[in-house]
C-alpha positions as CSV (number, residue, x, y, z in Angstrom):
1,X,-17.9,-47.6,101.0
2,X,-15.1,-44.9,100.0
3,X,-13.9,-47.2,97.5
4,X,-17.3,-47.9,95.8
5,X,-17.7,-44.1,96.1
6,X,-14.3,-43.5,94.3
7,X,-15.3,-46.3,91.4
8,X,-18.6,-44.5,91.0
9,X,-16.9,-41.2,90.5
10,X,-14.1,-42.5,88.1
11,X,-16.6,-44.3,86.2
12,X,-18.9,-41.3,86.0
13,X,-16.0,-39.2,84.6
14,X,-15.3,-41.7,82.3
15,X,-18.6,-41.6,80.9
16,X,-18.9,-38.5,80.8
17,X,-15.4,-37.5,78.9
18,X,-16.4,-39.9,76.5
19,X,-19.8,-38.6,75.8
20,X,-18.3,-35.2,74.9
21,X,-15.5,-36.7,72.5
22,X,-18.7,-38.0,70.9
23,X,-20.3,-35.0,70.4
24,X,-17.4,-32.9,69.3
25,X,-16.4,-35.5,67.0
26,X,-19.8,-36.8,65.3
27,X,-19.6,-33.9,62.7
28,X,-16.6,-31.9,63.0
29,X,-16.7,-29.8,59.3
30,X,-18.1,-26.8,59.1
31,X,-19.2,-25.5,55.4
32,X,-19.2,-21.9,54.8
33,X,-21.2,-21.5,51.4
34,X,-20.8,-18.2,50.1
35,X,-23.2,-17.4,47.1
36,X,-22.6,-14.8,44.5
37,X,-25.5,-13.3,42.9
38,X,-26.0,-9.8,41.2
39,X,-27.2,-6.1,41.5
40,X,-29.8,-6.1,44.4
41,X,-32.5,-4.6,41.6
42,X,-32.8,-8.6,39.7
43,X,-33.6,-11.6,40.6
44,X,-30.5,-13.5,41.6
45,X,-30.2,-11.7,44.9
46,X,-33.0,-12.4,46.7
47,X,-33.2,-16.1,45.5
48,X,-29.6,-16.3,46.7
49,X,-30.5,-15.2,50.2
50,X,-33.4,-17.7,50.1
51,X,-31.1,-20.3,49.2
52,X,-28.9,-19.4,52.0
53,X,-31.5,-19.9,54.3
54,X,-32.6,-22.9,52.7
55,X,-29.2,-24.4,53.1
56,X,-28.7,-22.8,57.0
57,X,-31.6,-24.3,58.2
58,X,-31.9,-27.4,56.6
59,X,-28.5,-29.0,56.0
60,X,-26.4,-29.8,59.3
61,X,-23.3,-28.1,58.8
62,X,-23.8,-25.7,56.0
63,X,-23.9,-22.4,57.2
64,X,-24.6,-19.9,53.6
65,X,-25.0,-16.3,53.1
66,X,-25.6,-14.3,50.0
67,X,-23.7,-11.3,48.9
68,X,-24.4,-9.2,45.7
69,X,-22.0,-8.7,42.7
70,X,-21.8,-7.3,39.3
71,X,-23.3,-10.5,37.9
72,X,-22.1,-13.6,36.0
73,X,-18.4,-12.5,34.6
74,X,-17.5,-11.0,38.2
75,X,-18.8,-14.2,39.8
76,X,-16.8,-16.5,37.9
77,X,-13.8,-14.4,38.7
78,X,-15.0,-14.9,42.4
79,X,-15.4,-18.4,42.1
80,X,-11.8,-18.6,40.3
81,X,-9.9,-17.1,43.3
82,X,-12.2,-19.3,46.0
83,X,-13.9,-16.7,47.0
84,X,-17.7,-17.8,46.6
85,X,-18.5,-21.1,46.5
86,X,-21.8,-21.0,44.9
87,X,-22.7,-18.6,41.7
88,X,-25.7,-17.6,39.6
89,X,-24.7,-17.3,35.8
90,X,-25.9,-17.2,32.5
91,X,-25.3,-20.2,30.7
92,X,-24.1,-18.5,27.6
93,X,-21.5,-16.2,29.3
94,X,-20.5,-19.6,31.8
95,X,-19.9,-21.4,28.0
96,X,-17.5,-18.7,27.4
97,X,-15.2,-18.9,30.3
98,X,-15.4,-22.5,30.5
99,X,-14.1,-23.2,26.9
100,X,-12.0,-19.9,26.7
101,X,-14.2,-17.8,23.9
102,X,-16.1,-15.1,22.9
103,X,-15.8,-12.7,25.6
104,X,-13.2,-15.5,27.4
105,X,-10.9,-15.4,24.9
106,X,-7.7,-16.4,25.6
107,X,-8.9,-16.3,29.2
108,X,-10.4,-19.4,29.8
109,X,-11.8,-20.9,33.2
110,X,-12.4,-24.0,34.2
111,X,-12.4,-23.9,37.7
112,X,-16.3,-24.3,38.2
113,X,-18.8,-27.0,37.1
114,X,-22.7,-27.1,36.7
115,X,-25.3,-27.4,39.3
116,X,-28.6,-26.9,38.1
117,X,-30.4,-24.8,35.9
118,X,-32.9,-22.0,37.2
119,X,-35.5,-19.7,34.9
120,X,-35.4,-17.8,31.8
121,X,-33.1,-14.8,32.0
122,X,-35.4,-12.7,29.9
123,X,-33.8,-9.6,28.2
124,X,-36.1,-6.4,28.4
125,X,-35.2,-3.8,25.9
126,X,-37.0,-0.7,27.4
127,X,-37.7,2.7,26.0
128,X,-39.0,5.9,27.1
129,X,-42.4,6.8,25.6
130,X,-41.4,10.6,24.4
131,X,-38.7,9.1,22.5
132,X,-40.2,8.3,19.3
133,X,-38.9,4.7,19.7
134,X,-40.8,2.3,17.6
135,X,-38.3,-0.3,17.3
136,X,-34.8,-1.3,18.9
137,X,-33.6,0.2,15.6
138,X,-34.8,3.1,16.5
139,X,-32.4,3.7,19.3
140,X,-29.6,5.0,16.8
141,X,-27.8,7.8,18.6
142,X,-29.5,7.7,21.6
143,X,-28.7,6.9,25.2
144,X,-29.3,3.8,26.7
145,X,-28.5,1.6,29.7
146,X,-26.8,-1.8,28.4
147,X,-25.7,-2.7,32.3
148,X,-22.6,-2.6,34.2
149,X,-19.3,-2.7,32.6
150,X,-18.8,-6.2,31.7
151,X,-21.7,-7.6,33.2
152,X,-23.3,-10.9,31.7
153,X,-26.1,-8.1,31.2
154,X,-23.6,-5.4,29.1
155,X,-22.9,-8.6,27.0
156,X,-26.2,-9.1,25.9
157,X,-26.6,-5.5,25.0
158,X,-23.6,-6.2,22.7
159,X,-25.1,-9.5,21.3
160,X,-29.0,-8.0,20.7
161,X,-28.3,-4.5,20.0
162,X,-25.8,-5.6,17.5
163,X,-28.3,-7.4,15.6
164,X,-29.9,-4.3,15.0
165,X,-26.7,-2.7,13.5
166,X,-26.5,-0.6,16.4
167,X,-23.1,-0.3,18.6
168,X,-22.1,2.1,21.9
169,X,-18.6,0.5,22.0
170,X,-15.9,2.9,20.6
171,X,-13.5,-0.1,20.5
172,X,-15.4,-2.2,18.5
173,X,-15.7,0.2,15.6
174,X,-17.8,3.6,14.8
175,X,-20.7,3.7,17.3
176,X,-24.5,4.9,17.1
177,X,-25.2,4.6,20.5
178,X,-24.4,6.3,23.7
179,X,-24.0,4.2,26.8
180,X,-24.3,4.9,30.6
181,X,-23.6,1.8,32.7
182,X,-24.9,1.4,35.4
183,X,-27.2,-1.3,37.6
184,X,-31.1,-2.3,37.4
185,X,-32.0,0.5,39.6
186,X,-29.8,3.1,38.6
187,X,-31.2,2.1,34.9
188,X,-34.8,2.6,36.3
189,X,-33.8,6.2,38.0
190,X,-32.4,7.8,35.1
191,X,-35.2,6.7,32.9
192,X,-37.7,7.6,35.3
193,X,-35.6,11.3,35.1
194,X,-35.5,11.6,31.5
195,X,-31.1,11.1,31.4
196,X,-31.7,8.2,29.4
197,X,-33.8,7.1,26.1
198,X,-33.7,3.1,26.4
199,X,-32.7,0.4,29.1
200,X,-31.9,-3.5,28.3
201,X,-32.3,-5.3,31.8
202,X,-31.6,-8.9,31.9
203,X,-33.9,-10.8,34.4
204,X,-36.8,-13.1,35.6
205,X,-40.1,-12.7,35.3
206,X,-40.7,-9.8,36.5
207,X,-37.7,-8.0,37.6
208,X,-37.8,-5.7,40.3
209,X,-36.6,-2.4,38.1
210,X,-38.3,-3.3,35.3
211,X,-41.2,-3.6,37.7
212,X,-40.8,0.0,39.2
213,X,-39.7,1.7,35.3
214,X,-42.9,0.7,34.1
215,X,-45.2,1.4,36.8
216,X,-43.7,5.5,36.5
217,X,-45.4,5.7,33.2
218,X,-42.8,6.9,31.1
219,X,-41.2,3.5,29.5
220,X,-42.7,0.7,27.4
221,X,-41.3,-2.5,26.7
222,X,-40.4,-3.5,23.0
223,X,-40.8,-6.7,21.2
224,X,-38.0,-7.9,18.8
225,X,-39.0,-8.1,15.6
226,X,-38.9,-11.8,14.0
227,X,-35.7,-11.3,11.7
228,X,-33.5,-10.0,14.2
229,X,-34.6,-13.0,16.7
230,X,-33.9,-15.8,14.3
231,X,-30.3,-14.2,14.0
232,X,-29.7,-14.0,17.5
233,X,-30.2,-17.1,17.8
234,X,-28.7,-18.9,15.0
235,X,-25.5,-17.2,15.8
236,X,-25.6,-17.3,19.9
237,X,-27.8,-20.4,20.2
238,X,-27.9,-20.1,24.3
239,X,-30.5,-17.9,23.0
240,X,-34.4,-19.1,22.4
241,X,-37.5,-17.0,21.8
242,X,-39.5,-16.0,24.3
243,X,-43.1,-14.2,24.9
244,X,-43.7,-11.6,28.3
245,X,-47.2,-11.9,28.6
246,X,-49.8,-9.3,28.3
247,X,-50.1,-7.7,32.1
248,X,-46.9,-9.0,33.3
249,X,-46.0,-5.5,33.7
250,X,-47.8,-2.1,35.0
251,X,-49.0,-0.3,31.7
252,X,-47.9,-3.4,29.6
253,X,-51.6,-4.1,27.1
254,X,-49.5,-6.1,24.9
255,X,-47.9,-9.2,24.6
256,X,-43.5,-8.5,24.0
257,X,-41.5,-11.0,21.9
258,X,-38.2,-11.1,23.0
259,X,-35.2,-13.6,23.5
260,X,-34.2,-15.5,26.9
261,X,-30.7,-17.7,28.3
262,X,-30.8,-19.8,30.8
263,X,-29.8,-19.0,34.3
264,X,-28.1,-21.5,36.1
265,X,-26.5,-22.7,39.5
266,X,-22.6,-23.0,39.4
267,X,-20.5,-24.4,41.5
268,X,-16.3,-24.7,42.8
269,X,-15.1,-27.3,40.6
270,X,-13.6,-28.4,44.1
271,X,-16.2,-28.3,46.5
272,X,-17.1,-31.7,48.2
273,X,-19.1,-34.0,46.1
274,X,-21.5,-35.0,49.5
275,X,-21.7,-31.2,50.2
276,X,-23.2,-30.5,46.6
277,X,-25.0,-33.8,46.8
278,X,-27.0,-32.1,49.7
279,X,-27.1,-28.4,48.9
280,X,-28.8,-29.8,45.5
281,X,-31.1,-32.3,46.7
282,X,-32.4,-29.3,49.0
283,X,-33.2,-27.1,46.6
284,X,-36.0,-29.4,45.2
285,X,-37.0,-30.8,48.8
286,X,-37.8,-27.2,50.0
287,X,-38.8,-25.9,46.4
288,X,-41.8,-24.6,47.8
289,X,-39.5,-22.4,50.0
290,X,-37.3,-21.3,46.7
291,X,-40.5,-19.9,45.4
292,X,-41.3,-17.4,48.1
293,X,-38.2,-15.7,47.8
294,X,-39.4,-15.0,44.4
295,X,-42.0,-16.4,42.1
296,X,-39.4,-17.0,39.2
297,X,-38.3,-20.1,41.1
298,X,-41.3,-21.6,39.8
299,X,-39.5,-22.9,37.2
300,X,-36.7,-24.2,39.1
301,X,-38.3,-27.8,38.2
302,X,-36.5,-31.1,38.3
303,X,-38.1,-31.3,34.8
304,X,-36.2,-28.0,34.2
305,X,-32.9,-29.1,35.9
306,X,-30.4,-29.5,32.7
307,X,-32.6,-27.4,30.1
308,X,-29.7,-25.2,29.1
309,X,-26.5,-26.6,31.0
310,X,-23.9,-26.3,28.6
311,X,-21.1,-26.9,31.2
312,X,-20.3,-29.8,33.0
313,X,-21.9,-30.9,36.0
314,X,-20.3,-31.5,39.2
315,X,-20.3,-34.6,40.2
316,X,-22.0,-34.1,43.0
317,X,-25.3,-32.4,41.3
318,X,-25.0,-35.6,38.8
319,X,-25.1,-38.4,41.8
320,X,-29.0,-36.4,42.9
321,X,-30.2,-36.4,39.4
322,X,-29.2,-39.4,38.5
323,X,-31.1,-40.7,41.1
324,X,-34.0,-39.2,40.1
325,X,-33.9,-40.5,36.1
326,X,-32.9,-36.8,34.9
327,X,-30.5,-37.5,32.4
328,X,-27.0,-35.7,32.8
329,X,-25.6,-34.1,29.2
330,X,-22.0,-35.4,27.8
331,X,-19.9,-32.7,27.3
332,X,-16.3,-32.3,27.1
């Protein structure tokens, strides 16, 4: 009887050492996803901390947080040193870095691919009603807010104001402008005080600061006029026309013509390809989820999904759309 009673007890152990080897070993990686966004006034910041819930919740493994940043040029400098894993990024400013020009001169990046593209980044160009500002034109030797230094948002400044003949950078030649950089709130705050004459926020429809500017009373959005869109885009052609409709802003009566980029998900050139397989494919299986953390995600389509990818695309991303018959772009 002792002996059975021994057998019992060895066999008992046996089963149960080997049941915890099984569960220690059935998924033994852990992936931190760390997500580089923006200023907390725009859009990419709360859609990054809905992502990273997305991703925590969902996908076995993945544990992802959100942090803010400066925007696109401080994020690809993140993801360069393997600090972030994930990024939001213009597509223009991500053409840059990736093929070493414009801004990336002589500086080029290719340590991150393509993901997925996003939403419009729509550029609002925002003056102060007892300015006697008409047109972007009639900034000239005011003070405006073109973003953070070196911010994907300062860069457009450079690129639309600059179509206007209008410059705030003393490097670049004789200026016309003055320039206080600062973020999307900050922007809001001093036009709200009367420090500043004009604003150029970069963002989604609608953008939190933009929101909060034009619900004060004191600022009105301003349409581009025709000429000065045709040569923003002809020269940067991440650029297309876009309309904000009528309403889409407190005190807005009137429709505002005005140019957009695409903003899109990138990702460590070196992340695992089944990791991105699955942080992708969740992004469309809980889209519904996306666009509660902020209605721009509505566009977030698999429809959507290349419009504007001008970068690679990881491999990963590629294997999900490929599945789904979106077609991936060639580029070299």
């Amino acid at each position: 009887m002792r002996r059975n009673n021994r057998l019992f007890a060895i066999v008992l152990i046996a089963i149960m050492v080997m049941a915890l080897l099984t569960g220690c070993t059935r998924d033994p990686k852990e992936y931190v996803i760390r997500i580089a966004t923006a200023t907390t006034g725009g859009v990419y910041y709360p859609l990054g901390n809905t992502l990273g819930q997305i991703w925590s919740k969902n996908i076995p493994g993945v544990k992802a947080a959100a942090q803010a940043t400066a925007g696109t040029p401080q994020n690809i400098e993140l993801m360069q040193n393997k600090e972030v894993e994930i990024a939001f990024a213009q597509n223009g400013i991500a053409y840059y870095a990736y093929t070493g020009t414009g801004t990336y001169a002589d500086k080029k990046v290719t340590t991150f691919r393509g993901m997925l593209a996003l939403y419009p980044n729509v550029m609002h160009v925002i003056a102060a009603k007892n300015a006697n500002i008409k047109t972007v034109a009639d900034f000239k030797d005011k003070k405006i807010v073109p973003g953070t230094v070196a911010s994907a948002t300062e860069i457009n400044s450079r690129e639309i104001f600059g179509a206007f003949g209008l410059n705030y950078r003393s490097e670049t030649g004789a200026t016309n402008l003055k320039a206080d950089y600062v973020g999307y709130n900050e922007a809001a705050d001093l036009m709200k005080d009367g420090h500043v004459q004009g604003a150029q926020v970069a963002g989604g429809i609608p953008t939190a600061a933009v929101m909060d500017v034009m619900a004060s009373g004191v600022a009105e959005l301003l349409s581009l006029g025709d000429v000065e869109i045709e040569a923003i885009v002809k020269q940067y052609p991440w650029y297309f026309p876009i309309t904000i409709p009528a309403g889409t802003y407190p005190n807005q009566p009137n429709e505002v013509k005005t140019v957009a980029v695409s903003n899109i998900l990138i990702v460590r050139a070196d992340l695992d390809e089944d990791v991105v397989y699955k942080l992708t494919k969740a992004v469309y299986d809980y889209s519904a989820d996306f666009v509660a953390g902020h209605r721009a995600a509505k566009d977030a389509t698999l429809e959507n999904a290349m419009k504007g990818m001008i970068i690679p695309v990881h491999p990963g991303a590629a294997k999900f759309f490929r599945e789904k018959g979106i077609k991936i772009p060639v580029i070299n």
